[in-house]
C-alpha positions as CSV (number, residue, x, y, z in Angstrom):
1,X,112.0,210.9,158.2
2,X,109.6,211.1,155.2
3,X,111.5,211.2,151.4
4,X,111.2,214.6,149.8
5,X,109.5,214.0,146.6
6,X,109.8,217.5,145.1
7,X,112.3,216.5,142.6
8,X,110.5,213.4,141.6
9,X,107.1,215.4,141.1
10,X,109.1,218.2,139.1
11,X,110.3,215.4,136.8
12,X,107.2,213.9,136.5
13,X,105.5,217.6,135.5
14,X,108.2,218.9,132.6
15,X,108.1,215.8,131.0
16,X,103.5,215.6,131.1
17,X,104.1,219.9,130.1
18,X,106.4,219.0,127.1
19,X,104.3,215.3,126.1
20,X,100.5,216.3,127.3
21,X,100.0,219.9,128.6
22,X,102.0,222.3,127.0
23,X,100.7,225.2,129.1
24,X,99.4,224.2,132.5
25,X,97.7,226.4,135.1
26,X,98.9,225.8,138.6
27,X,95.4,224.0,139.4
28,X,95.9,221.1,136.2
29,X,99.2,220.4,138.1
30,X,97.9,220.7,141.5
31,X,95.5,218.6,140.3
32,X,97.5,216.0,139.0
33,X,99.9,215.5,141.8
34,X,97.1,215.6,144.4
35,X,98.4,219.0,146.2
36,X,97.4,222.6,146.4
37,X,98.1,225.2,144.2
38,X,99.9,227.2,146.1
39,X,102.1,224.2,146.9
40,X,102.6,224.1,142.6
41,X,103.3,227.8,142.7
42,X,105.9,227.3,145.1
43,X,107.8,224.7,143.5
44,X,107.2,225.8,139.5
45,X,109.1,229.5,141.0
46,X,112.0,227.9,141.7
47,X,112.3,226.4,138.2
48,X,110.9,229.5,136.8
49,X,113.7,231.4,138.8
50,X,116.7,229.0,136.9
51,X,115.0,229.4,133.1
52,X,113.3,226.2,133.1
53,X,109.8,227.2,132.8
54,X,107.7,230.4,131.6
55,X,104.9,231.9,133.5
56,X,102.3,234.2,131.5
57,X,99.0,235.5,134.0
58,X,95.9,236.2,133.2
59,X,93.3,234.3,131.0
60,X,95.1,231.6,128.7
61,X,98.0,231.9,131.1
62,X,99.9,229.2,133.0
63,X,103.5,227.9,133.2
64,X,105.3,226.5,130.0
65,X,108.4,225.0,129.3
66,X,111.3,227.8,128.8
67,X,113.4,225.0,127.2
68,X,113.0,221.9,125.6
69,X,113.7,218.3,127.7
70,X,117.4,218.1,125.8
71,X,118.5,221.2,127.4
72,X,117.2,220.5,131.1
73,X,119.5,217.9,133.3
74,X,118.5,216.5,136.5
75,X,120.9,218.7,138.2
76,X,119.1,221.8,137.0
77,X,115.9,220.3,138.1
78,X,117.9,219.4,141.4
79,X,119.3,222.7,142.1
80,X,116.0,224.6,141.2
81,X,114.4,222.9,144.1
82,X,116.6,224.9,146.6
83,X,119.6,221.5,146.4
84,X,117.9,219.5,149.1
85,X,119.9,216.8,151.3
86,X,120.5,213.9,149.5
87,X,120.8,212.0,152.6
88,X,119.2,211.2,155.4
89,X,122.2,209.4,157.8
90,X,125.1,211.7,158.5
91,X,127.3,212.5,161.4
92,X,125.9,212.5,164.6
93,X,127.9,215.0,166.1
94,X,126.5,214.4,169.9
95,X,129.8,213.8,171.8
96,X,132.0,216.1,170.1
97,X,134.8,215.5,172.5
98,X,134.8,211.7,171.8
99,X,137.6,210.5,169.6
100,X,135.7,207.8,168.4
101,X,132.8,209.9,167.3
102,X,135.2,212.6,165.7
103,X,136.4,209.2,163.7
104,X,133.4,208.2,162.5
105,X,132.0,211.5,161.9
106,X,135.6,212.4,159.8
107,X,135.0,209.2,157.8
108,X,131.3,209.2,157.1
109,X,131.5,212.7,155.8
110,X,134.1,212.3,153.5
111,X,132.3,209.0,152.2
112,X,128.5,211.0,151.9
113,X,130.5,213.9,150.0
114,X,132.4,211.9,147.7
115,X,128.5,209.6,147.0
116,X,127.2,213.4,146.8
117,X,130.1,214.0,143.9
118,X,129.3,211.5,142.2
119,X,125.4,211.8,142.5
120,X,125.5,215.4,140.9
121,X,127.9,214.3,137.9
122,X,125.2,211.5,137.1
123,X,122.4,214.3,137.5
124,X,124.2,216.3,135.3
125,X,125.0,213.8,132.5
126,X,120.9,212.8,132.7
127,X,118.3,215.1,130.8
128,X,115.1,214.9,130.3
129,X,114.6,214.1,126.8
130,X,116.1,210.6,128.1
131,X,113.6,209.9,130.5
132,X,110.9,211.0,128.3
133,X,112.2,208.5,126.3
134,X,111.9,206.0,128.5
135,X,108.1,207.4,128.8
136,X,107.8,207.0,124.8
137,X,108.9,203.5,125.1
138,X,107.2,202.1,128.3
139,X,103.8,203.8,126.3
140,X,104.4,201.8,122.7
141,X,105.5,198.3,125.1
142,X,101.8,198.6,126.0
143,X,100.2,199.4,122.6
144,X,100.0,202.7,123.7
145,X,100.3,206.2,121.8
146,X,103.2,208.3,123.7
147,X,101.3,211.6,122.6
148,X,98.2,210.5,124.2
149,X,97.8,211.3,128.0
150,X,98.5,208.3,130.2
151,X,96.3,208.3,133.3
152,X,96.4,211.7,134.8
153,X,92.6,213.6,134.0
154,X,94.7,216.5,133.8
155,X,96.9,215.6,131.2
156,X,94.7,215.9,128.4
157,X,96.8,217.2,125.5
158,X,97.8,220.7,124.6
């Protein structure tokens, strides 16, 4: 089964809106992560629908940050996605009469929702602004300006 990499491509716009874009039409992201707009539109609703982001139509439109990178955690980010599975092994649930399935099942639940727990407190305890920061640093480790775009055509600068 393929990885989902919603969250990792969500991350990877709010930080290039709040460093490089500001306000960023659906075709500069699309165009940055290699996907169609509508795909953008899709995803940026579901962080527009939890107060992450702004969306203004029309000419000199485009989605903006509602908050600033302090004030957005990795679980917001997470749960604005639609909370996806955070696993891909889990019970198997194909002999539910077997005892030694039930067992396994019983025990490898309990152990995926206690790694689950402990995955959302660390999401929670992780915003933004620190992984920007990580950004700002990798940048000046290479010479590098943090404000200036790094790569991406579409990040160009507000």
């Amino acid at each position: 089964m393929p990885r989902d990499s919603r969250m990792s491509r969500m991350l990877h716009v709010l930080i290039h809106m709040d460093r490089h874009l500001g306000r960023a039409t659906s075709e500069t992201l699309a165009g940055m992560l290699g996907t169609n707009p509508v795909v953008v539109r899709r995803m940026m609703a579901g962080l527009r629908d939890q107060g992450l982001v702004a969306s203004e139509k029309g000419h000199g439109g485009g989605w903006q940050l509602a908050r600033g990178l302090e004030g957005i955690s990795l679980l917001d980010v997470y749960r604005a996605i639609g909370a996806p599975p955070l696993f891909n092994i889990g019970p198997g649930g194909e002999s539910p009469d077997c005892l030694v399935e039930k067992a396994v099942d019983a025990r490898l639940a309990k152990a995926m929702d206690e790694a689950a727990a402990l995955l959302m407190e660390r999401f929670a305890g992780l915003t933004l602004d620190r992984i920007a920061a990580d950004f700002d640093s990798r940048m000046k480790a290479r010479g590098l300006d943090p404000a200036q775009p790094c790569g991406h055509p579409a990040a160009k600068g507000p």
